[in-house]
VOTI-361824 format. One record per residue: residue number from 1; residue in one letter; chain; x, y, z of N, C-alpha, C, O in turn. Coordinates in nm, 3 decimals. Atoms other than C-alpha are relative to their C-alpha. Layout:
! residues N
+-----+----+----+---------+---------+---------+---------+---------+---------+---------+---------+---------+---------+---------+---------+
!   i ! aa ! ch !    n.px !    n.py !    n.pz !   ca.px !   ca.py !   ca.pz !    c.px !    c.py !    c.pz !    o.px !    o.py !    o.pz !
+-----+----+----+---------+---------+---------+---------+---------+---------+---------+---------+---------+---------+---------+---------+
! NUM !  A !  A !       X !       Y !       Z !       X !       Y !       Z !       X !       Y !       Z !       X !       Y !       Z !
...
+-----+----+----+---------+---------+---------+---------+---------+---------+---------+---------+---------+---------+---------+---------+
END
This chain:
! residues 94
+-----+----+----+---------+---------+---------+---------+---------+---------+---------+---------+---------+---------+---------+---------+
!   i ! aa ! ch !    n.px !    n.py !    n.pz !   ca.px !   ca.py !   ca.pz !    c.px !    c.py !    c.pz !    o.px !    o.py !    o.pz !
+-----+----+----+---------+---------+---------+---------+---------+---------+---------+---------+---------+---------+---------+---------+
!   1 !  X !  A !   0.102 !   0.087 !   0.053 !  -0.574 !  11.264 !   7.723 !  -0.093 !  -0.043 !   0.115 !  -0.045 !  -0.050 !   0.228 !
!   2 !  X !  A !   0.099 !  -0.020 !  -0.117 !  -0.903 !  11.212 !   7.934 !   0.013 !  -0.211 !  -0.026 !   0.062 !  -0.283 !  -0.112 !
!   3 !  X !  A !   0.009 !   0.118 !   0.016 !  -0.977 !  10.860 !   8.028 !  -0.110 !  -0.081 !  -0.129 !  -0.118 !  -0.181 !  -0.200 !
!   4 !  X !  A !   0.087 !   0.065 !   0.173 !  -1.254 !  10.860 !   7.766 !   0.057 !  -0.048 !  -0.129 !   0.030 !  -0.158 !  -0.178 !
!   5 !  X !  A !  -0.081 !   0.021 !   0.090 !  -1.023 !  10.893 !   7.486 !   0.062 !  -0.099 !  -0.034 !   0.061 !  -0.153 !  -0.144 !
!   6 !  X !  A !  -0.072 !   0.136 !  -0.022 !  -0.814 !  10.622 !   7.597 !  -0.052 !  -0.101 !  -0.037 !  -0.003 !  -0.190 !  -0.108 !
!   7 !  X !  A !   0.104 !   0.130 !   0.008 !  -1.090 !  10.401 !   7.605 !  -0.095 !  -0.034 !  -0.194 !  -0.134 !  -0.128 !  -0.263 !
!   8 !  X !  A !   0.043 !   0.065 !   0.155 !  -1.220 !  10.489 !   7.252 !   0.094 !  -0.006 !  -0.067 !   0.082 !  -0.076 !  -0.167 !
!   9 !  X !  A !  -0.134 !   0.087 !   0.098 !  -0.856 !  10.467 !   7.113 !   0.010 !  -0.113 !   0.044 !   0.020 !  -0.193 !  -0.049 !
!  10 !  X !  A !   0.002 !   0.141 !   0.023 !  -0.845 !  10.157 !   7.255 !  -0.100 !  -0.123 !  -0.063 !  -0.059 !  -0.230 !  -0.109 !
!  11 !  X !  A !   0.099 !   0.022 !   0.064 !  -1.174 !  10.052 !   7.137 !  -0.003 !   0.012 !  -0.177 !  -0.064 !  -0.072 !  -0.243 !
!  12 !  X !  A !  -0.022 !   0.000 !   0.160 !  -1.107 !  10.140 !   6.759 !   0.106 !  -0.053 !  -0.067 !   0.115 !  -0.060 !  -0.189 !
!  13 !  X !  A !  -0.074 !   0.077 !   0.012 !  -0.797 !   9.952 !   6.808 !  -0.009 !  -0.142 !  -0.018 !   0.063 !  -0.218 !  -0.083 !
!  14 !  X !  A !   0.113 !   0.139 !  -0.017 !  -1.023 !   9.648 !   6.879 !  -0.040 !  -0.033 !  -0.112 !  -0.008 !  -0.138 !  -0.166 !
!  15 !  X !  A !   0.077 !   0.052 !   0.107 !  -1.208 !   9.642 !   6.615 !   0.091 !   0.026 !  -0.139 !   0.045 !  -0.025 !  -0.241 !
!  16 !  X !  A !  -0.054 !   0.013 !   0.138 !  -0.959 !   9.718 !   6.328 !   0.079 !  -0.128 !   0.061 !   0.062 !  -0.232 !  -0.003 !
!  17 !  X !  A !  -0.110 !   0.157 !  -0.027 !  -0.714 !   9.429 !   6.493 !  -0.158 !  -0.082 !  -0.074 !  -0.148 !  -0.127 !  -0.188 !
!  18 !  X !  A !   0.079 !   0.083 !   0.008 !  -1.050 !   9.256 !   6.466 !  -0.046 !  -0.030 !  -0.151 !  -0.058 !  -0.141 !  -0.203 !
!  19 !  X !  A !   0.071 !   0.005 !   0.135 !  -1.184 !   9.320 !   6.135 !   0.128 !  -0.017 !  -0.120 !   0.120 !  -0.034 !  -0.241 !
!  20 !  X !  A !  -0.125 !   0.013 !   0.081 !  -0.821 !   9.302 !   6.018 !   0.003 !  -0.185 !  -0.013 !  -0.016 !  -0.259 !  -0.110 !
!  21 !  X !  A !   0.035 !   0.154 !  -0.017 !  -0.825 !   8.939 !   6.152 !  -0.068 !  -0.076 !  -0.067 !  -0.037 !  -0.191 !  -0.099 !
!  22 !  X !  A !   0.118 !   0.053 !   0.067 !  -1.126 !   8.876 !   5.984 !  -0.022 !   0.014 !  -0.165 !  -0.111 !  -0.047 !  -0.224 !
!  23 !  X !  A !  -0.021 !   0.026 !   0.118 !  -1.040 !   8.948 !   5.640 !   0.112 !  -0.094 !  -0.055 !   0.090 !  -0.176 !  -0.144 !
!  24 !  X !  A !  -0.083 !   0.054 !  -0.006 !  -0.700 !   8.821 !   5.658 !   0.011 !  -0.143 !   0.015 !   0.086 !  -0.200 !  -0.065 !
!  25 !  X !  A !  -0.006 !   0.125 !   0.035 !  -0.773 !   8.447 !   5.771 !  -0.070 !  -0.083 !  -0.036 !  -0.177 !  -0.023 !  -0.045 !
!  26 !  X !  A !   0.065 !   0.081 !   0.073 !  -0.928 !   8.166 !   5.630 !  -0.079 !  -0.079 !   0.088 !  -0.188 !  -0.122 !   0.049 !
!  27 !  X !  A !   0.066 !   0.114 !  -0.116 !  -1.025 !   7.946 !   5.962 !  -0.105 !   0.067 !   0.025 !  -0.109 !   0.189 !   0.007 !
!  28 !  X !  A !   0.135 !  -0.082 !  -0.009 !  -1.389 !   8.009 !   6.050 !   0.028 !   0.014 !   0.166 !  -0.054 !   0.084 !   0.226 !
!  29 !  X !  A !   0.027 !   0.030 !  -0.177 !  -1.307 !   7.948 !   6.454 !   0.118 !   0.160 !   0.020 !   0.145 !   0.237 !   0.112 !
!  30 !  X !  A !  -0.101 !  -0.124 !  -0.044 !  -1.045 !   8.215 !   6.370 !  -0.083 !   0.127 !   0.042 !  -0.086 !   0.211 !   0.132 !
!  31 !  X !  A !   0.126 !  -0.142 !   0.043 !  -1.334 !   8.441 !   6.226 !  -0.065 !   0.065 !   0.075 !  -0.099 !   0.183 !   0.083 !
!  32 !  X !  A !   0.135 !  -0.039 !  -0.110 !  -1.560 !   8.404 !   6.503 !   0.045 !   0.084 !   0.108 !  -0.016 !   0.157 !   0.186 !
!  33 !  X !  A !  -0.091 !  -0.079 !  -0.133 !  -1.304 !   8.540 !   6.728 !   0.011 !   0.143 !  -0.020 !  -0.008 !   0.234 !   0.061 !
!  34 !  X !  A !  -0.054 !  -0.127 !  -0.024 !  -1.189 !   8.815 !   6.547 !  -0.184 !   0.077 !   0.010 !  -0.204 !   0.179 !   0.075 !
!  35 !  X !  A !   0.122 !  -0.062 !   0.010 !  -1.548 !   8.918 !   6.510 !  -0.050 !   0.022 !   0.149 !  -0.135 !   0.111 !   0.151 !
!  36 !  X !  A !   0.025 !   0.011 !  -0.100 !  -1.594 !   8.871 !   6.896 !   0.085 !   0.107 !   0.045 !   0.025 !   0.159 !   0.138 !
!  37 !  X !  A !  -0.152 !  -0.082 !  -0.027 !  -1.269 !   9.108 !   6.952 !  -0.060 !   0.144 !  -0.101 !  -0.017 !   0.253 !  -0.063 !
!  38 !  X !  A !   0.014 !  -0.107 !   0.083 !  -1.420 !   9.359 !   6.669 !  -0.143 !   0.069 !   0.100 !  -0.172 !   0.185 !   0.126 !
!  39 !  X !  A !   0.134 !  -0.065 !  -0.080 !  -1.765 !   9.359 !   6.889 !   0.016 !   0.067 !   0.133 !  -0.072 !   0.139 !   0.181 !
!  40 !  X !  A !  -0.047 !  -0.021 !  -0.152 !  -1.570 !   9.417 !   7.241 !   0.029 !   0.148 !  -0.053 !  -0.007 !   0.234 !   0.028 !
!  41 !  X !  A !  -0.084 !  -0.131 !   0.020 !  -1.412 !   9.733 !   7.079 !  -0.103 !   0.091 !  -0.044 !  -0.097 !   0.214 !  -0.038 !
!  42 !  X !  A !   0.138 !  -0.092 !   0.072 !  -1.731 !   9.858 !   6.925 !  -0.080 !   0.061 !   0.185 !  -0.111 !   0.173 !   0.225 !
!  43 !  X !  A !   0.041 !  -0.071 !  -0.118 !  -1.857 !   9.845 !   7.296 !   0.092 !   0.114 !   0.039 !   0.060 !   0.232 !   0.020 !
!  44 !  X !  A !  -0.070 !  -0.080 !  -0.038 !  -1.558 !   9.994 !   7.438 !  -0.053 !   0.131 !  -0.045 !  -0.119 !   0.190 !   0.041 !
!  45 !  X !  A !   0.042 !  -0.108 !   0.077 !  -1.635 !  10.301 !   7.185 !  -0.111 !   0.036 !   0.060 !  -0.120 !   0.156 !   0.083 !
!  46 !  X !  A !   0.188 !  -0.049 !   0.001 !  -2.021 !  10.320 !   7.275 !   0.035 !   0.029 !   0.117 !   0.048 !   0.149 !   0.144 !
!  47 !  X !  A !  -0.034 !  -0.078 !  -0.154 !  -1.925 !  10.323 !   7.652 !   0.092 !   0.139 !  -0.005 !   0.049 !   0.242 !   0.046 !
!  48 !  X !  A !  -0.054 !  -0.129 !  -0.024 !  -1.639 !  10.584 !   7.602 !  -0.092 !   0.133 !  -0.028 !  -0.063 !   0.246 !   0.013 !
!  49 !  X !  A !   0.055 !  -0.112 !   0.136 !  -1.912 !  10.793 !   7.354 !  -0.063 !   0.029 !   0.177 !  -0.043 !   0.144 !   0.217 !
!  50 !  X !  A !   0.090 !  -0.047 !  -0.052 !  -2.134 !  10.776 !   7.677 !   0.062 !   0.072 !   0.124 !  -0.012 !   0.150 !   0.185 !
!  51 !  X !  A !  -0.064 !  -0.104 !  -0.095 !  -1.896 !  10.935 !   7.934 !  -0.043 !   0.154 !   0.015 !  -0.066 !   0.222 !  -0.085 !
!  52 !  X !  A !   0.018 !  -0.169 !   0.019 !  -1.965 !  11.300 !   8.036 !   0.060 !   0.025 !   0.130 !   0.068 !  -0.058 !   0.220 !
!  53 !  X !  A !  -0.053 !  -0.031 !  -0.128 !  -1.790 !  11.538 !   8.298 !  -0.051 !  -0.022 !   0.101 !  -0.171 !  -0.048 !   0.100 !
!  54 !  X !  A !   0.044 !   0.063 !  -0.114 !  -1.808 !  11.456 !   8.639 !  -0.144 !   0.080 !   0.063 !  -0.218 !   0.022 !   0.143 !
!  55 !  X !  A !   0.135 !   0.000 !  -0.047 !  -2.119 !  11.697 !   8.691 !  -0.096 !  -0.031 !  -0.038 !  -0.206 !  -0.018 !   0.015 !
!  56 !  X !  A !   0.121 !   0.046 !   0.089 !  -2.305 !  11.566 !   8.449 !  -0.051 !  -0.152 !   0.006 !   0.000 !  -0.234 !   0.082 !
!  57 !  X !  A !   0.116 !   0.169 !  -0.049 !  -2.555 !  11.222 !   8.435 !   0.094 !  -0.033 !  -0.177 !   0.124 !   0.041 !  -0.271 !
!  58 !  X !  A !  -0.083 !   0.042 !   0.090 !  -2.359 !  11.004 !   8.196 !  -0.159 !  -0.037 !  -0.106 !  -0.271 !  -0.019 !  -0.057 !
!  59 !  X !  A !   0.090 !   0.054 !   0.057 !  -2.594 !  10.877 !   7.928 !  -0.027 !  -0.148 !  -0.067 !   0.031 !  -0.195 !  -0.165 !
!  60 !  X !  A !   0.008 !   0.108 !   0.041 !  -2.769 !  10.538 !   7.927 !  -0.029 !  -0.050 !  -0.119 !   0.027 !  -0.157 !  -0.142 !
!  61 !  X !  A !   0.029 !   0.058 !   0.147 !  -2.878 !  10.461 !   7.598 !   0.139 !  -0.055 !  -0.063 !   0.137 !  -0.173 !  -0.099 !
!  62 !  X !  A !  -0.099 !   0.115 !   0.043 !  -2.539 !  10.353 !   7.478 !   0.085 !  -0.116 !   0.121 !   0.180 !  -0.192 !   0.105 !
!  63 !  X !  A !  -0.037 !   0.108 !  -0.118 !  -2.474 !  10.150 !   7.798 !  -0.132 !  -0.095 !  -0.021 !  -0.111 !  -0.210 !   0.020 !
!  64 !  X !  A !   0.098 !   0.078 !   0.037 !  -2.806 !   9.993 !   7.697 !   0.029 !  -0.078 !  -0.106 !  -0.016 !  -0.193 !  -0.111 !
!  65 !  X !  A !  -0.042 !   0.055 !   0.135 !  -2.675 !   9.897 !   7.382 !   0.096 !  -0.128 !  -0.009 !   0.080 !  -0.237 !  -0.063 !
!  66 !  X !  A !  -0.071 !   0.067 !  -0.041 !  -2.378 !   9.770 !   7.503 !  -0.050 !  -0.141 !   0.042 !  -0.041 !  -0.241 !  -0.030 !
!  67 !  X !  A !   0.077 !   0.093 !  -0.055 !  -2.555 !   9.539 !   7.712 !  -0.097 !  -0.101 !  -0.076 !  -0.129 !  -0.210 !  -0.028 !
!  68 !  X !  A !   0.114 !   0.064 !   0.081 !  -2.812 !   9.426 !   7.420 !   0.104 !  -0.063 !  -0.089 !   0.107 !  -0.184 !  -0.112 !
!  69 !  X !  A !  -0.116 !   0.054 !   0.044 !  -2.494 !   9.410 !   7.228 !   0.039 !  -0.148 !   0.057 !   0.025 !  -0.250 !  -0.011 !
!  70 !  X !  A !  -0.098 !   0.109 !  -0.084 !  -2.316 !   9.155 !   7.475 !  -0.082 !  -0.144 !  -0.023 !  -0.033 !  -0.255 !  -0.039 !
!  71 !  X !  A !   0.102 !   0.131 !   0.021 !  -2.643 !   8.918 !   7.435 !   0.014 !  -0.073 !  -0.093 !   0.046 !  -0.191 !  -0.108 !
!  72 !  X !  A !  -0.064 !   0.030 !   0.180 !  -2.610 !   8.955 !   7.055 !   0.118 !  -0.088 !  -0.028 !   0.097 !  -0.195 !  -0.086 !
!  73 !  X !  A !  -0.063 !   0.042 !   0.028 !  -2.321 !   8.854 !   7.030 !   0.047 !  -0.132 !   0.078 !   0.130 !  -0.206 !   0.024 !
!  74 !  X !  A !  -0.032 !   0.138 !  -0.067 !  -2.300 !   8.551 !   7.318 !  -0.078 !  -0.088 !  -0.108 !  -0.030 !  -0.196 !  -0.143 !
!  75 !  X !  A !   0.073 !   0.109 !   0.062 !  -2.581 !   8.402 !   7.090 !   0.021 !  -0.015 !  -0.116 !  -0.028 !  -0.113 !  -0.172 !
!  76 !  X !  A !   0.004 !   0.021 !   0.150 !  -2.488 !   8.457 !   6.752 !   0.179 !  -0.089 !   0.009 !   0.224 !  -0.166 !  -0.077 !
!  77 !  X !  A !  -0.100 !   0.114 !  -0.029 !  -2.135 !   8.301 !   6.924 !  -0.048 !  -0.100 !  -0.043 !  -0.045 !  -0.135 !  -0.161 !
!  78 !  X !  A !   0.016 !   0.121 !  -0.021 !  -2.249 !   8.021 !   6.993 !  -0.096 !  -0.097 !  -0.147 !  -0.078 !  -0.213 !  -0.183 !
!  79 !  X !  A !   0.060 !   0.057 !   0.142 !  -2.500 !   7.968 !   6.650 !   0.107 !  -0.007 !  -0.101 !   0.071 !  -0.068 !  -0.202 !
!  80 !  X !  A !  -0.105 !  -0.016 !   0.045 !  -2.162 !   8.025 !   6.501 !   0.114 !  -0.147 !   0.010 !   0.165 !  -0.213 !  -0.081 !
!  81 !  X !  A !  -0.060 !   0.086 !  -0.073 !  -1.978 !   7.780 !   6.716 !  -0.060 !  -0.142 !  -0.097 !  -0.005 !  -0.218 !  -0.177 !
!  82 !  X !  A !   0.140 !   0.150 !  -0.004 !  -2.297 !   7.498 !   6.670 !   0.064 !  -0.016 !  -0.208 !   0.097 !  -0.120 !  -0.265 !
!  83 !  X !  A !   0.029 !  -0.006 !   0.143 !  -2.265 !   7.593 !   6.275 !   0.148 !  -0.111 !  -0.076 !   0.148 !  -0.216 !  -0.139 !
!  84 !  X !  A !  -0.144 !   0.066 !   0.042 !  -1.849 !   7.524 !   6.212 !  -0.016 !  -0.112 !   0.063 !  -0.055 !  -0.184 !  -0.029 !
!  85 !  X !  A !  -0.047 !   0.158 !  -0.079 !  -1.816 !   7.204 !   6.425 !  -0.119 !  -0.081 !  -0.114 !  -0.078 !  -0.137 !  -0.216 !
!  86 !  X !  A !   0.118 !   0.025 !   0.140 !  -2.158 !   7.100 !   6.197 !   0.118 !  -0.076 !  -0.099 !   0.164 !  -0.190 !  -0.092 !
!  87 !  X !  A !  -0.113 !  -0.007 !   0.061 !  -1.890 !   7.165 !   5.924 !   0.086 !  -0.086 !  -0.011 !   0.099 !  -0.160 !  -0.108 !
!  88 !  X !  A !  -0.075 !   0.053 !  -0.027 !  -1.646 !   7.029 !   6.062 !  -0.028 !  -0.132 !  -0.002 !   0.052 !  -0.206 !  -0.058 !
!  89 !  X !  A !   0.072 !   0.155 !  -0.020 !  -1.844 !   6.698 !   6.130 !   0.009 !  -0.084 !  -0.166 !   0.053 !  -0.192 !  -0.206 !
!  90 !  X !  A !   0.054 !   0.049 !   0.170 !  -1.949 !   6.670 !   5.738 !   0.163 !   0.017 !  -0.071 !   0.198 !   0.018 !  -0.189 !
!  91 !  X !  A !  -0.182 !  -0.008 !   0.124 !  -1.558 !   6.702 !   5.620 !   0.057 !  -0.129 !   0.020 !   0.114 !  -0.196 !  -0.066 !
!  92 !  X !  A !  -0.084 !   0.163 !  -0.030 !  -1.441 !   6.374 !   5.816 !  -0.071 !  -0.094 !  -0.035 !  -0.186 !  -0.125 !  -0.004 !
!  93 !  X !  A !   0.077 !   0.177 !   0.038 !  -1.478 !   6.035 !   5.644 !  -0.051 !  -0.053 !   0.158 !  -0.006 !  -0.048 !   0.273 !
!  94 !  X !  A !   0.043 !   0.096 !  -0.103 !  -1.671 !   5.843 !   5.848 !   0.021 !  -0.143 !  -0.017 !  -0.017 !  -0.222 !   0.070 !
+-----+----+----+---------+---------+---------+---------+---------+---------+---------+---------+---------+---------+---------+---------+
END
């Protein structure tokens, strides 16, 4: 098995744990996670996809992605984050 492989079996491992997670529980702080854990594995994948043998120029476009990815998902974190606690706020008697 090449190290690529590795990396996208572990990567498709990611994201079903993740998306498994994410149907399975009910907590939204759970949700956000597994969805954070489903997006790490999606990279993983895009990086392994972009590997090529050692004489060859690997290809950036899915390392670009990755990267646009990682943004995506810090900010839609955190609008996520801002949203449940919200939530959370409007459930307790005051």
């Amino acid at each position: 098995m090449t190290t690529a492989a590795i990396y996208a079996a572990a990567g498709i491992l990611l994201v079903g744990i993740g998306l498994y997670r994410l149907v399975t529980t009910g907590d939204l702080l759970r949700r956000v996670v597994a969805l954070n854990v489903a997006s790490g594995g999606t990279g993983a994948v895009l990086v392994a996809a972009a590997w090529r043998a050692p004489p060859g120029p690997t290809d950036p476009v899915p390392h670009a992605l990755v990267i646009t990815g990682i943004v995506v998902v810090v900010s839609t974190t955190a609008v996520a984050l801002a949203l449940i606690r919200r939530l959370h706020d409007e459930e307790e008697p005051k």
